[in-house]
C-alpha positions as CSV (number, residue, x, y, z in Angstrom):
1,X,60.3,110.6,112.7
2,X,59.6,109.4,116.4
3,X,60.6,106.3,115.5
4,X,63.2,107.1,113.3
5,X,65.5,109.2,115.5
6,X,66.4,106.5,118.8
7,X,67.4,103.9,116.2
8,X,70.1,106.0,114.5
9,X,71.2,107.1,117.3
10,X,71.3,103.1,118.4
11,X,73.1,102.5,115.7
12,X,75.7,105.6,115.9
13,X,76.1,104.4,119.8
14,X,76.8,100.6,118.6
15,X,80.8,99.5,119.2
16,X,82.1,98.7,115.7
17,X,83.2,94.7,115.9
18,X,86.8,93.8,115.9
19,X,88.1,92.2,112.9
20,X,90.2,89.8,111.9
21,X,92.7,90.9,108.9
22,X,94.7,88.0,107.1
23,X,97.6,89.0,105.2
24,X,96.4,88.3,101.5
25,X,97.3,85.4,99.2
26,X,99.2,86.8,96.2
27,X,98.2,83.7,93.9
28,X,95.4,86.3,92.9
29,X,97.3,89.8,93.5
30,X,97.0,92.2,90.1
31,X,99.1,94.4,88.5
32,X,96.7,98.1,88.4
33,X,99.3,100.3,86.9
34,X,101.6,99.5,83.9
35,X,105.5,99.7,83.9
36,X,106.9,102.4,82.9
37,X,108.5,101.9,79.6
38,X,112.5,102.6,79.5
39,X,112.1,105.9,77.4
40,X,110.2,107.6,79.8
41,X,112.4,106.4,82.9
42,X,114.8,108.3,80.5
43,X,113.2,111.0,80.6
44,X,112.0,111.5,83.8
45,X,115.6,111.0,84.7
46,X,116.8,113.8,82.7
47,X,114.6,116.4,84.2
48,X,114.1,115.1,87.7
49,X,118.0,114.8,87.6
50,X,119.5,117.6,85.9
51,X,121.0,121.5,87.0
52,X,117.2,122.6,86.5
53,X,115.8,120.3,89.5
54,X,117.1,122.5,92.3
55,X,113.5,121.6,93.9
56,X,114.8,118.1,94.4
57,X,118.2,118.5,95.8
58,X,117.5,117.7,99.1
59,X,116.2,114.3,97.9
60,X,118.9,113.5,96.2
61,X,121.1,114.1,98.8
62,X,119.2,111.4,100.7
63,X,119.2,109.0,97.8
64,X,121.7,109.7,95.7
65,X,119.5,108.6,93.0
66,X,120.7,111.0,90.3
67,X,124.3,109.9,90.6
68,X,123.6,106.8,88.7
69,X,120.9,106.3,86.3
70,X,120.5,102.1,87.3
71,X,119.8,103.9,91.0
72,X,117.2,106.2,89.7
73,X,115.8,103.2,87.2
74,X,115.9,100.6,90.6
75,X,113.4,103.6,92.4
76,X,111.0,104.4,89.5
77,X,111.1,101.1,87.6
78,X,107.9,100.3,89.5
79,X,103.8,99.3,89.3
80,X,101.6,99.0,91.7
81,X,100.0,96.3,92.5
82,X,97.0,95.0,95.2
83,X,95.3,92.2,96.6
84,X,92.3,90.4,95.1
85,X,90.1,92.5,97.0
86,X,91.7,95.9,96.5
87,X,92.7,96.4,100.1
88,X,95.9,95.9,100.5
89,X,98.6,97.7,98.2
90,X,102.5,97.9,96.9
91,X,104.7,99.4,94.5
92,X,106.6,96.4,93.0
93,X,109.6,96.3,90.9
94,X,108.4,96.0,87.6
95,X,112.6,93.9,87.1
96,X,110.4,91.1,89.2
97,X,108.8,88.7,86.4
98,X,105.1,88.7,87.9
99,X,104.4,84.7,88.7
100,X,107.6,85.8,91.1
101,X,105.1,87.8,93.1
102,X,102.0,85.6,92.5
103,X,104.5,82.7,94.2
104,X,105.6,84.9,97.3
105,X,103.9,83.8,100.8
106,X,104.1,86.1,103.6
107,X,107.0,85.7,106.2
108,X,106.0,88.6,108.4
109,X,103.2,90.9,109.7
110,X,103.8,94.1,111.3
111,X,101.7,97.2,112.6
112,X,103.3,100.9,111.7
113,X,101.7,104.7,112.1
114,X,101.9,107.3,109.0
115,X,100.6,110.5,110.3
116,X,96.7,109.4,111.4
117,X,96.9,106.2,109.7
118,X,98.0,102.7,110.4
119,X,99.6,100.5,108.2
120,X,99.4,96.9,108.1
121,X,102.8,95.7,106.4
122,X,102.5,91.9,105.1
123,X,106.1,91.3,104.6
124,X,107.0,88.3,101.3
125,X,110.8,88.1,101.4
126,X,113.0,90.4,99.3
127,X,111.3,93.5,100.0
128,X,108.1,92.9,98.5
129,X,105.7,94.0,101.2
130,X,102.1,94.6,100.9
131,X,100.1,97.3,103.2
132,X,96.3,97.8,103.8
133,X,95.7,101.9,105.2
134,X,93.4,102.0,108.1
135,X,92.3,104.0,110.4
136,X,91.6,101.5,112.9
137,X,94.0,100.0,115.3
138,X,95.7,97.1,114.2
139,X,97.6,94.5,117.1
140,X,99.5,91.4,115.6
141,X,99.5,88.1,117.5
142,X,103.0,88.1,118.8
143,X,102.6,83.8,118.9
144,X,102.3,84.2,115.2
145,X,105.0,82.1,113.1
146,X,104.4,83.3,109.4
147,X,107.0,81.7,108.0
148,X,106.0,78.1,109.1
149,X,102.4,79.1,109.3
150,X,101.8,81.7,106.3
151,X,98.0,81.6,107.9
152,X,98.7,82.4,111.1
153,X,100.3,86.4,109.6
154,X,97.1,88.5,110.4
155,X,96.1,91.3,112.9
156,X,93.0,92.4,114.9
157,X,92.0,95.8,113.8
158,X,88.9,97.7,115.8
């Protein structure tokens, strides 16, 4: 128990080591979630939409999603998707055929806050960005060139 005591608190008082984070090569990305099939996006239209959703209205003020059902279908119409290694995440629209997505290479890196959090946003073209959570701090190499160097679109995070 002597012994046992100084090293954990060695190892509690140990800096954590900075690490690199590459954005992440969607030739291996997977679909997790399944697309939503076109009689539920129905469905879900009619209640989310109709006089009975007065919980929503604010929302659809912002979106005007219920006006149109091919809005509403272009927001829900998605499945999520992550990296090979389960880190980093996105909703994609299920409209993009998936070797689309498999073929993308990123063209940006940025660092963003969500409450506590900080995202790392891999940006492929077209919208399609992928985001690891983290609660370490993330800086991006401002020299970094993604689009000619798809390699070079990574961060440090401590």
């Amino acid at each position: 128990m002597k012994v046992l005591l100084p090293m954990l608190s060695l190892m509690i008082a140990l800096p954590v080591a900075a690490a690199t984070v590459t954005c992440p090569d969607l030739a291996a990305a997977v679909q997790v979630a399944a697309c939503p099939a076109e009689e539920e996006l129905r469905h879900t239209y009619d209640g989310y939409c109709s006089d009975d959703a007065k919980a929503y209205k604010g929302y659809n003020k912002e979106t005007d999603v219920c006006t149109d059902y091919q809005a509403y279908r272009k927001l829900k119409n998605v499945a999520m998707w992550e990296s090979a290694d389960g880190n980093f995440s996105a909703y994609v629209s299920c409209d993009r055929p998936p070797v689309q997505v498999k073929a993308a290479t990123s063209t940006s890196v940025r660092v963003a806050k969500q409450g506590k959090m900080n995202l790392l946003v891999c940006g492929y073209g077209e919208g399609l960005n992928f985001t690891l959570r983290t609660r370490a701090e993330c800086k991006v190499d401002p020299g970094a060139d993604c689009v000619a160097n798809p390699a070079s679109c990574k961060a440090n995070c401590e």
